[in-house]
PDB file of N, CA, C and O in Angstrom:
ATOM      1  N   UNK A   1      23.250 -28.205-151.674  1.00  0.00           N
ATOM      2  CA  UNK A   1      22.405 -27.189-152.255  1.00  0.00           C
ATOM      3  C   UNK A   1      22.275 -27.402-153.759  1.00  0.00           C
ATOM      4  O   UNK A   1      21.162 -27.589-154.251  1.00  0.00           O
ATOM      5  N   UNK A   2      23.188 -27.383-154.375  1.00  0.00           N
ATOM      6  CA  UNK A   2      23.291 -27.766-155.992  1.00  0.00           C
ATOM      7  C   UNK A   2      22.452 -28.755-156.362  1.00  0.00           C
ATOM      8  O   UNK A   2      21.533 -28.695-157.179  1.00  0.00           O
ATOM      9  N   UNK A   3      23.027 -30.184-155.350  1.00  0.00           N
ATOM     10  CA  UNK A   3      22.381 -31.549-155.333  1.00  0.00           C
ATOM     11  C   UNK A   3      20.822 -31.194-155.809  1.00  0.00           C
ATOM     12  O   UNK A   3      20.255 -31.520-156.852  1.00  0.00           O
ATOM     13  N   UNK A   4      20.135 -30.115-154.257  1.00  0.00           N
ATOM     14  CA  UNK A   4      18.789 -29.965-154.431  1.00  0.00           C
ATOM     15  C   UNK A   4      17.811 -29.119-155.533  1.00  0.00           C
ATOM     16  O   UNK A   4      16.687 -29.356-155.976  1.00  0.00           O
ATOM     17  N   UNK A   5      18.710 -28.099-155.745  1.00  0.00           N
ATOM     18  CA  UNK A   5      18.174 -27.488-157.474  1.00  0.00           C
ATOM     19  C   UNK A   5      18.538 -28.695-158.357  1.00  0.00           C
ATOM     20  O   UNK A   5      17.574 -28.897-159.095  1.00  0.00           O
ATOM     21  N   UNK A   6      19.472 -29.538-158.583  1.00  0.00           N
ATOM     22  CA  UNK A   6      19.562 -30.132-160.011  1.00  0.00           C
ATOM     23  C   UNK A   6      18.092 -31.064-159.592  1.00  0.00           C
ATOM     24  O   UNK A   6      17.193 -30.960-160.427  1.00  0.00           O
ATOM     25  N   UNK A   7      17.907 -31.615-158.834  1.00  0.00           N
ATOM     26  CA  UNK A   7      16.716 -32.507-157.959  1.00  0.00           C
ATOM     27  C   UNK A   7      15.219 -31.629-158.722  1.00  0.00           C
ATOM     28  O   UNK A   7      14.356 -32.105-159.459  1.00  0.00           O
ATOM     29  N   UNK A   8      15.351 -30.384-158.253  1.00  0.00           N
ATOM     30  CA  UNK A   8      14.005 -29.384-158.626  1.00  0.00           C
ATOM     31  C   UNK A   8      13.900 -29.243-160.043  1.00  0.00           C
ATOM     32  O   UNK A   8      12.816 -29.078-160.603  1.00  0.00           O
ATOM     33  N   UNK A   9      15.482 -29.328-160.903  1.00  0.00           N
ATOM     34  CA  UNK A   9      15.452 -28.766-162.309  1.00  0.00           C
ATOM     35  C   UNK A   9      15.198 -30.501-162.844  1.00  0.00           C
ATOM     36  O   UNK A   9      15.042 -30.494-164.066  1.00  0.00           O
ATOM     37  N   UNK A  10      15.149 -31.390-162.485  1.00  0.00           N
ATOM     38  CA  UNK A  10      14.788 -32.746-162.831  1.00  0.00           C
ATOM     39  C   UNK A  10      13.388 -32.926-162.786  1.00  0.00           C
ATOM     40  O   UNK A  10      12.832 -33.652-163.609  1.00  0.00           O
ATOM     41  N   UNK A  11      12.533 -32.108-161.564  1.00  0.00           N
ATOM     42  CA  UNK A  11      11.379 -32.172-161.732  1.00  0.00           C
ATOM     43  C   UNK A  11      10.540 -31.518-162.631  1.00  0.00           C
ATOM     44  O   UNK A  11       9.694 -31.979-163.397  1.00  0.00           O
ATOM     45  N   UNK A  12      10.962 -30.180-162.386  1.00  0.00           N
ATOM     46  CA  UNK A  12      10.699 -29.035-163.506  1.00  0.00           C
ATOM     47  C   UNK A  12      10.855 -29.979-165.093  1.00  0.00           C
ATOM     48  O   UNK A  12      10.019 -29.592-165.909  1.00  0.00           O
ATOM     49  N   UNK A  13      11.228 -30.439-165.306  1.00  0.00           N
ATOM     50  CA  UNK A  13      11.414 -30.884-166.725  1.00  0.00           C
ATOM     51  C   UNK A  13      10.488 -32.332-166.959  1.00  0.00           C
ATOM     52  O   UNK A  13      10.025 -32.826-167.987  1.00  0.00           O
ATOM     53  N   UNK A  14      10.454 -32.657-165.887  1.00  0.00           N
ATOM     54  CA  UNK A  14       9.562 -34.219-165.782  1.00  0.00           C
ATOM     55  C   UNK A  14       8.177 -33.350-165.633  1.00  0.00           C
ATOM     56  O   UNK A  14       7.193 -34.044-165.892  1.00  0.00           O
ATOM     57  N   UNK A  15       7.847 -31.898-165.252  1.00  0.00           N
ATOM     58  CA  UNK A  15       6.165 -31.277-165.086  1.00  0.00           C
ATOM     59  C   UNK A  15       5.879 -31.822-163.866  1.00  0.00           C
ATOM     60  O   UNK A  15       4.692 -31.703-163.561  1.00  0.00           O
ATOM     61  N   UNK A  16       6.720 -32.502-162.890  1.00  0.00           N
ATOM     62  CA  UNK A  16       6.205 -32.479-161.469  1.00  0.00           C
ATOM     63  C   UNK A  16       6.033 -31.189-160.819  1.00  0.00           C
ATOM     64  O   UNK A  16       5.009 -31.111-160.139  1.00  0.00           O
ATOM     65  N   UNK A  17       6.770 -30.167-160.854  1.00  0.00           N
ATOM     66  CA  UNK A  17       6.942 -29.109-160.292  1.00  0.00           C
ATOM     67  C   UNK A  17       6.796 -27.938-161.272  1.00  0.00           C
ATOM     68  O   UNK A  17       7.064 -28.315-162.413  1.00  0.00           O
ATOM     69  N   UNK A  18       6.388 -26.368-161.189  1.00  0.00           N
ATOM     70  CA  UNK A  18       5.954 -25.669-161.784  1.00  0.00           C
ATOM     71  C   UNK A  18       7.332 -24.618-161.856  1.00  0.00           C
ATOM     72  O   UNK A  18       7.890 -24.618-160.759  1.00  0.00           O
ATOM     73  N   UNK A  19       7.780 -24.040-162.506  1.00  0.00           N
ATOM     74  CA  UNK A  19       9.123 -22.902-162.623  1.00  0.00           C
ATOM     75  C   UNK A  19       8.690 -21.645-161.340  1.00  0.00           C
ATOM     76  O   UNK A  19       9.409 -21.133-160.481  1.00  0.00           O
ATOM     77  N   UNK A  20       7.753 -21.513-161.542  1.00  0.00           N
ATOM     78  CA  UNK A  20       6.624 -20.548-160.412  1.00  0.00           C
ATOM     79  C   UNK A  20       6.782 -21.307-158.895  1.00  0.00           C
ATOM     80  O   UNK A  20       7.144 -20.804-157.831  1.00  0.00           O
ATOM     81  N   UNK A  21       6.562 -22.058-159.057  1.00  0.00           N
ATOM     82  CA  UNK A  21       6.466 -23.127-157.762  1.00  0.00           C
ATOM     83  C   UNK A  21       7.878 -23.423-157.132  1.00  0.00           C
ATOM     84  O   UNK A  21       8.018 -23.689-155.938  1.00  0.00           O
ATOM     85  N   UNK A  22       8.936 -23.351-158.056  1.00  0.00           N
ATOM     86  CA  UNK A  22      10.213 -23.439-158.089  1.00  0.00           C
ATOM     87  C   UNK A  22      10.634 -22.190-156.886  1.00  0.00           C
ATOM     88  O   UNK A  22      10.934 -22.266-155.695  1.00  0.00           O
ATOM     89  N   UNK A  23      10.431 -20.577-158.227  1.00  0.00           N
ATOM     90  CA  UNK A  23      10.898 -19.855-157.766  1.00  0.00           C
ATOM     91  C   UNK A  23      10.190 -19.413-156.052  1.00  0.00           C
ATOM     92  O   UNK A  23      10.790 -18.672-155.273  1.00  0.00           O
ATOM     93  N   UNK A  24       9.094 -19.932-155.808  1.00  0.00           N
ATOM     94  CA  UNK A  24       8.284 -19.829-154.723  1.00  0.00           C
ATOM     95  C   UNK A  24       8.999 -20.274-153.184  1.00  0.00           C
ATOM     96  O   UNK A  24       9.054 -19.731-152.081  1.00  0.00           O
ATOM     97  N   UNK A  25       9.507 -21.578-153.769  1.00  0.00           N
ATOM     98  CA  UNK A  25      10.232 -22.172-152.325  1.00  0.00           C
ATOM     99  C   UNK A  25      11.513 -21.521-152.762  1.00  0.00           C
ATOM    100  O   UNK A  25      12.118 -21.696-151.704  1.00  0.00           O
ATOM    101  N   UNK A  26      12.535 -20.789-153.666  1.00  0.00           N
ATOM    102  CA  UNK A  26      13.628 -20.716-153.364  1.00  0.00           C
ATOM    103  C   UNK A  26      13.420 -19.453-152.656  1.00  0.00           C
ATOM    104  O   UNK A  26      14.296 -19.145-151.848  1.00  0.00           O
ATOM    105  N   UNK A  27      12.342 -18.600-152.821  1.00  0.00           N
ATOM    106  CA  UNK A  27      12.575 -17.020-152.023  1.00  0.00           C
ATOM    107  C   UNK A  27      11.780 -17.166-150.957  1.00  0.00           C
ATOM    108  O   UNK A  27      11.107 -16.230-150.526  1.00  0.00           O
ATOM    109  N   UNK A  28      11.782 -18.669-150.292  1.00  0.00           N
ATOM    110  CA  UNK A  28      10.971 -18.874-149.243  1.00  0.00           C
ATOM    111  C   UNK A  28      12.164 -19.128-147.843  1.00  0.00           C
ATOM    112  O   UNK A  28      12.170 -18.688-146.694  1.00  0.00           O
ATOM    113  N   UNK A  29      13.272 -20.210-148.734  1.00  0.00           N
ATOM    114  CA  UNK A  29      13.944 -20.847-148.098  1.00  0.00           C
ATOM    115  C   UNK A  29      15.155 -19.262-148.058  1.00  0.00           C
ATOM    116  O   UNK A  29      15.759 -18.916-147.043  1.00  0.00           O
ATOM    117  N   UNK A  30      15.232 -18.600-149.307  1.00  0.00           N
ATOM    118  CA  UNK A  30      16.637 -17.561-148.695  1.00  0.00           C
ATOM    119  C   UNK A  30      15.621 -16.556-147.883  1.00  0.00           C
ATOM    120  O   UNK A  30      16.383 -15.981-147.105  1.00  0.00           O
ATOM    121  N   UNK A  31      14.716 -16.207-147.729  1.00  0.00           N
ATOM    122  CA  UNK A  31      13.654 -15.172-146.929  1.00  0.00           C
ATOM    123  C   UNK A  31      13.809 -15.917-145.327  1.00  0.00           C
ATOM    124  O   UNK A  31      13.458 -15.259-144.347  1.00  0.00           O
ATOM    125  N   UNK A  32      14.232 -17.002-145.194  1.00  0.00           N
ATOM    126  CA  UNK A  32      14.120 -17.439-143.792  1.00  0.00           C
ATOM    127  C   UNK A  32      15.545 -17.909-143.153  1.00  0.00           C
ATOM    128  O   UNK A  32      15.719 -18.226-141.977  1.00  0.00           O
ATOM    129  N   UNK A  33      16.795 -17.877-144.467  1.00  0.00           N
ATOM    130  CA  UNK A  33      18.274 -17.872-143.923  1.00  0.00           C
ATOM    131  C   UNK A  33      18.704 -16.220-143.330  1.00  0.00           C
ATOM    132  O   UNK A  33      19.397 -15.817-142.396  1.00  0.00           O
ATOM    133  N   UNK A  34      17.839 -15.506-144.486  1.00  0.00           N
ATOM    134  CA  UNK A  34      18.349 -14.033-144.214  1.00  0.00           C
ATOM    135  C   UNK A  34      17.660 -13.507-143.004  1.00  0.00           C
ATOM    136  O   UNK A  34      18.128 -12.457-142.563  1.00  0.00           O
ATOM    137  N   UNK A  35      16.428 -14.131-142.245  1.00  0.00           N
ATOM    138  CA  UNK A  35      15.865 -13.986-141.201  1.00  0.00           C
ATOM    139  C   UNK A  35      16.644 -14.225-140.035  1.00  0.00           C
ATOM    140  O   UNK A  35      16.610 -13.611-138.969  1.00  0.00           O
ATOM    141  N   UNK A  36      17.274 -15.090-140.333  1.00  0.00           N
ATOM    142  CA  UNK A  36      17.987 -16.131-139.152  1.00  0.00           C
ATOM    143  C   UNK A  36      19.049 -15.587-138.769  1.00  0.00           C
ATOM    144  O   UNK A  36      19.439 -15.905-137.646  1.00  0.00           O
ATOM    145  N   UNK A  37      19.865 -14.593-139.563  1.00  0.00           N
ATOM    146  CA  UNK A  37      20.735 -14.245-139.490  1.00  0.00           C
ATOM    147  C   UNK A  37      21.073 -13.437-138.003  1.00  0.00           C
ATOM    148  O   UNK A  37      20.191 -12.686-137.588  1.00  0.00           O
ATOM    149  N   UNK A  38      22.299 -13.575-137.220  1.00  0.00           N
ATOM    150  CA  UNK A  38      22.249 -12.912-135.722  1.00  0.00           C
ATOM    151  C   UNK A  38      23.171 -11.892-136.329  1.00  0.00           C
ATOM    152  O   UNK A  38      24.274 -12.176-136.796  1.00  0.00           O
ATOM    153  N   UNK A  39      22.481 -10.291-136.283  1.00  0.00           N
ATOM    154  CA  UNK A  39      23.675  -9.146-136.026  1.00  0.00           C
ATOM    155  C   UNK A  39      24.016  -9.050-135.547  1.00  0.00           C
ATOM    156  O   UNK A  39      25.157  -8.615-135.706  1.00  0.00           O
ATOM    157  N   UNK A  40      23.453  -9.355-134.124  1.00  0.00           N
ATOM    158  CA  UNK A  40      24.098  -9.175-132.761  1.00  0.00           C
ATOM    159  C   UNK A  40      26.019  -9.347-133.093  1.00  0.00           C
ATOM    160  O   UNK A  40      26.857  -8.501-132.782  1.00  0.00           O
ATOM    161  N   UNK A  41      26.266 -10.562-133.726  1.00  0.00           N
ATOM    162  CA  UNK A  41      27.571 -10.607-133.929  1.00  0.00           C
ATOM    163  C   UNK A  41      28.580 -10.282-134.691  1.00  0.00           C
ATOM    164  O   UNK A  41      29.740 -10.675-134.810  1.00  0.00           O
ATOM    165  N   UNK A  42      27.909  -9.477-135.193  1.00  0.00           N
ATOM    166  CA  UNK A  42      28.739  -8.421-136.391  1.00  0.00           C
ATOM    167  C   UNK A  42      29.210  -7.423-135.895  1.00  0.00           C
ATOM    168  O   UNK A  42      28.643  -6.804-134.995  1.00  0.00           O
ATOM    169  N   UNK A  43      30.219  -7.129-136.350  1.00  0.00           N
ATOM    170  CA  UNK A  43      30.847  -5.997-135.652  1.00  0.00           C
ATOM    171  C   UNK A  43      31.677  -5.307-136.905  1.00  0.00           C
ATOM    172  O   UNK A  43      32.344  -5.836-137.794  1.00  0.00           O
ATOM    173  N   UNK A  44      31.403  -4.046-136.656  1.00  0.00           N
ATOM    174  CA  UNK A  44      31.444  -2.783-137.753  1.00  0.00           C
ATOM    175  C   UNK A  44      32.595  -2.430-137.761  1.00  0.00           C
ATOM    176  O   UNK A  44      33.002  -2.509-136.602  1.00  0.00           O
ATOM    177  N   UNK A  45      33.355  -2.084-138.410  1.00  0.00           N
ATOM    178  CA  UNK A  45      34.942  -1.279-138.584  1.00  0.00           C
ATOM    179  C   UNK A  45      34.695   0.237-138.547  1.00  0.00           C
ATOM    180  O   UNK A  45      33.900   0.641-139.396  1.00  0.00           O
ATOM    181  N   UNK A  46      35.046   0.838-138.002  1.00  0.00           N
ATOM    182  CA  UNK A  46      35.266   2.243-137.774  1.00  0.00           C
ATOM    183  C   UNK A  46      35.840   2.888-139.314  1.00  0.00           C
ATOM    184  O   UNK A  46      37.022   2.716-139.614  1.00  0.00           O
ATOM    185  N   UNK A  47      34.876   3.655-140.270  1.00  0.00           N
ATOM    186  CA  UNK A  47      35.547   4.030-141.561  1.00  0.00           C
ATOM    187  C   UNK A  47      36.072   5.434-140.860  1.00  0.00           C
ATOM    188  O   UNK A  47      35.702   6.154-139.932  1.00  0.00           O
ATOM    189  N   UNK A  48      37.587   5.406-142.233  1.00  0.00           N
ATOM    190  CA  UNK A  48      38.144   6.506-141.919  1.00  0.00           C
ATOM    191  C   UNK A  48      37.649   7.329-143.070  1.00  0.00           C
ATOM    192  O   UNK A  48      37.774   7.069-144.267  1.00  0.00           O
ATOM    193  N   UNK A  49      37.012   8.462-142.465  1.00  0.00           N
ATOM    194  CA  UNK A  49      36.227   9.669-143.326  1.00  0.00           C
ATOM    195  C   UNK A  49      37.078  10.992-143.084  1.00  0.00           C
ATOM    196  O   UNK A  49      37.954  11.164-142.235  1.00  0.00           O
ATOM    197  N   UNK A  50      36.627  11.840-143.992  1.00  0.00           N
ATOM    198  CA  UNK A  50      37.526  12.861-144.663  1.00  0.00           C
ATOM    199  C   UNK A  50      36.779  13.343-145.369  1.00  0.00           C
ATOM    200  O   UNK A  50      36.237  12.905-146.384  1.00  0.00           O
ATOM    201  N   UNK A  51      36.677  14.716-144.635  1.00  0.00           N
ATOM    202  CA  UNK A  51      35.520  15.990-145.073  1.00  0.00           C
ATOM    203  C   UNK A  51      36.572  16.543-146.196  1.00  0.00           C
ATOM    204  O   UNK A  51      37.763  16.850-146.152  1.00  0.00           O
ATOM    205  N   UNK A  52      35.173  16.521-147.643  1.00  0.00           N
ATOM    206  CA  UNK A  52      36.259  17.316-148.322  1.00  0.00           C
ATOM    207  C   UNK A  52      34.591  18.505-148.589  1.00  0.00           C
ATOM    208  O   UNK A  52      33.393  18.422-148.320  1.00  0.00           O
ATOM    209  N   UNK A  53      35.718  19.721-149.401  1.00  0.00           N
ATOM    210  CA  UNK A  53      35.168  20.958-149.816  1.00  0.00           C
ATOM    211  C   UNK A  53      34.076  20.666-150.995  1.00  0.00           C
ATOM    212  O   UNK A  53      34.230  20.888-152.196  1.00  0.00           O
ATOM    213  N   UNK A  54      32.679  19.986-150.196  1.00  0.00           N
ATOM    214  CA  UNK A  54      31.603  20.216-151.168  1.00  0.00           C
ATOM    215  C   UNK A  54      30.060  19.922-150.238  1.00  0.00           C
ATOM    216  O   UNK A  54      29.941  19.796-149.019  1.00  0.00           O
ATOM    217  N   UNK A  55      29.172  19.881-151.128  1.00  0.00           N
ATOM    218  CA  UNK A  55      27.929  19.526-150.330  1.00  0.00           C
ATOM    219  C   UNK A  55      27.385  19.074-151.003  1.00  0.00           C
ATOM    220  O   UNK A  55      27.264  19.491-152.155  1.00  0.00           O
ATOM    221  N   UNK A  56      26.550  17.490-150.311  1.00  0.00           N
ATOM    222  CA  UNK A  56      25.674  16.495-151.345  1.00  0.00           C
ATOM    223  C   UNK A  56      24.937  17.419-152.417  1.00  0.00           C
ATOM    224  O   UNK A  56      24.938  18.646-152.324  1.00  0.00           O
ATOM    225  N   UNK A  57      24.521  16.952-153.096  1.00  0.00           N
ATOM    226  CA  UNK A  57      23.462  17.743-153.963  1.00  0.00           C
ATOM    227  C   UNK A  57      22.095  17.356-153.615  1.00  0.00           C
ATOM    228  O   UNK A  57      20.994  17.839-153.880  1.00  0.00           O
ATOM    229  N   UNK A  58      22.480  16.368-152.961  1.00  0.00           N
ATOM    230  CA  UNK A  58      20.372  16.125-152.552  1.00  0.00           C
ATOM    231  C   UNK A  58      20.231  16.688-151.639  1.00  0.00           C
ATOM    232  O   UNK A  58      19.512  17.677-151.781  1.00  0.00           O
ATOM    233  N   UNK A  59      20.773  16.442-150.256  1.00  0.00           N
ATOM    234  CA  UNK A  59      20.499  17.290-149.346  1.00  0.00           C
ATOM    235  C   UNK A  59      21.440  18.475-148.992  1.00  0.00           C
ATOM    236  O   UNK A  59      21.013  19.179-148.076  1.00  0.00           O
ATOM    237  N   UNK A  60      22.453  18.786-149.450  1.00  0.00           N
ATOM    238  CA  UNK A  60      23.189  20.077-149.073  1.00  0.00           C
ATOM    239  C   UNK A  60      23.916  20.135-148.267  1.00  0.00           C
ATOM    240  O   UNK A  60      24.573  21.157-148.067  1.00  0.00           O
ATOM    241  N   UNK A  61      24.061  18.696-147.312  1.00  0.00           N
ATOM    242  CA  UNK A  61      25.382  18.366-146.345  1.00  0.00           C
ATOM    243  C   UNK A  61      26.627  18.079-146.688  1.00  0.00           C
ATOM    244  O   UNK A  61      26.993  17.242-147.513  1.00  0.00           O
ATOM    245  N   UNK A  62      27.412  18.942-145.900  1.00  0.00           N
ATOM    246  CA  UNK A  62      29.102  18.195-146.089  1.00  0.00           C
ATOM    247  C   UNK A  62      29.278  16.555-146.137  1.00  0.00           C
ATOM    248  O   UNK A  62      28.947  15.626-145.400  1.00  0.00           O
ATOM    249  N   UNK A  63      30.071  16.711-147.571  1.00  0.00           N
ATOM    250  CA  UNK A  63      30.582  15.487-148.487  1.00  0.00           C
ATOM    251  C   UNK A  63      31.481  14.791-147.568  1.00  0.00           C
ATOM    252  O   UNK A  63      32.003  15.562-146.763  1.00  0.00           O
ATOM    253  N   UNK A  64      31.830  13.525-147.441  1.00  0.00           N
ATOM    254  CA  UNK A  64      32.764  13.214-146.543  1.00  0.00           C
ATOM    255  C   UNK A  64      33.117  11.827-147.945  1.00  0.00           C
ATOM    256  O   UNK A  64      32.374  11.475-148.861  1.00  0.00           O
ATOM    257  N   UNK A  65      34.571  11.318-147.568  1.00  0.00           N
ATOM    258  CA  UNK A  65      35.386  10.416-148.311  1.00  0.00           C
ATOM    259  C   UNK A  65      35.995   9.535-147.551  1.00  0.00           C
ATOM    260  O   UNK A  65      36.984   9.752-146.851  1.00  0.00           O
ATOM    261  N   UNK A  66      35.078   7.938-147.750  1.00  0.00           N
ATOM    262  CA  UNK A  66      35.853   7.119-147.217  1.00  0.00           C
ATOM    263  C   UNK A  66      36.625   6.310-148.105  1.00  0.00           C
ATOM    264  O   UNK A  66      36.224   6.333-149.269  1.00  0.00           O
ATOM    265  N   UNK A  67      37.849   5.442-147.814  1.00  0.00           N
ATOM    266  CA  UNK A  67      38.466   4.855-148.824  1.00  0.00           C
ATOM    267  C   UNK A  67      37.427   4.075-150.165  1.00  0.00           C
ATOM    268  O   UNK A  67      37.805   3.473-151.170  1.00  0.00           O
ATOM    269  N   UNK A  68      36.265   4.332-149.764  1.00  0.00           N
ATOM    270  CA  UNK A  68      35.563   3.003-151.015  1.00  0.00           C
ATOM    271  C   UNK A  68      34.590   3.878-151.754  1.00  0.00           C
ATOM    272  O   UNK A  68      34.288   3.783-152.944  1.00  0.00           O
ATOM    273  N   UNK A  69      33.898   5.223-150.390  1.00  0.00           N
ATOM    274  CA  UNK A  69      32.473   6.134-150.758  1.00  0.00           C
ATOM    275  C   UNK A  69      33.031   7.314-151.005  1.00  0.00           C
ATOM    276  O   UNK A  69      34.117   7.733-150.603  1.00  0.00           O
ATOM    277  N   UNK A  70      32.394   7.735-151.555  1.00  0.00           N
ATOM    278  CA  UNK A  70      31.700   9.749-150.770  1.00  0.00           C
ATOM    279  C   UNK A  70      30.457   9.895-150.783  1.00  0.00           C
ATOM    280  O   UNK A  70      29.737   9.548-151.719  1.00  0.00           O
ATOM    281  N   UNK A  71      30.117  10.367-149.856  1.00  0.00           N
ATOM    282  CA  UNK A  71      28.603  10.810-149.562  1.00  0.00           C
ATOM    283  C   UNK A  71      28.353  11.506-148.175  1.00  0.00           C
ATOM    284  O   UNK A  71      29.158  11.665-147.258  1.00  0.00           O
ATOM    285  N   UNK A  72      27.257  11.817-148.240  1.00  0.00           N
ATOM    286  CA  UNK A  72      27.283  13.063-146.913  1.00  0.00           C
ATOM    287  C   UNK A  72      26.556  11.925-145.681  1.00  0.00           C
ATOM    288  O   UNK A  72      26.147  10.768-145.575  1.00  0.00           O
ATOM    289  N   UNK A  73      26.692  12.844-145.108  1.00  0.00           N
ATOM    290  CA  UNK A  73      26.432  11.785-143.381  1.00  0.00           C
ATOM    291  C   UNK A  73      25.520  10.530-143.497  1.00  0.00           C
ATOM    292  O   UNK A  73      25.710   9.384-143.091  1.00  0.00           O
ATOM    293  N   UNK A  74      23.789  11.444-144.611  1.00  0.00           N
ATOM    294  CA  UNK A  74      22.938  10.834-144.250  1.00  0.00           C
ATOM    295  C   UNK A  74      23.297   9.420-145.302  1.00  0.00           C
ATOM    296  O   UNK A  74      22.558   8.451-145.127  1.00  0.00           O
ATOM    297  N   UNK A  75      24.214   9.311-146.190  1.00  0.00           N
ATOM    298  CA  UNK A  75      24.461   8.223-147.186  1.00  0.00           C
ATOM    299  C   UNK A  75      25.250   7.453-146.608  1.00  0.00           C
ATOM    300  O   UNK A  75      25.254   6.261-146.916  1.00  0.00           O
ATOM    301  N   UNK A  76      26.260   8.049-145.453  1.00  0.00           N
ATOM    302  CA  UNK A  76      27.219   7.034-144.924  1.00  0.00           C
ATOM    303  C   UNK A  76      27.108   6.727-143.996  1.00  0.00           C
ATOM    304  O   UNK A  76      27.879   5.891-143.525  1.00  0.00           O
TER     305      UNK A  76
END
């Protein structure tokens, strides 16, 4: 991967290739790894949540606390 940007930043500087043209294929090539990607095989950890005494302020639902968040249902 490196190999192939230093390759692009060699062209870019020789005016074979455009910085535009650059950034074009790199959000082409991560737009079609992040496509590829299977969720199917991900698998979620069960957070441990813990209602505490408040309510979001956007929507007015009970706050809940996981070891990392707080936020109400619709945030977590």
């Amino acid at each position: 991967m490196t190999a192939l940007w230093h390759e692009k930043q060699q062209m870019i500087q020789g005016g074979e290739l455009t910085v535009d043209a650059f950034l074009d294929e790199l959000e082409q090539f991560i737009a079609e790894r992040v496509n590829n990607i299977d969720l199917g095989t991900i698998k979620s950890i069960p957070s441990q949540q813990s209602a505490i005494k408040a309510n979001c302020p956007m929507c007015g639902k009970a706050l809940f606390a996981t070891p990392k968040v707080v936020g109400c249902k619709v945030s977590l």
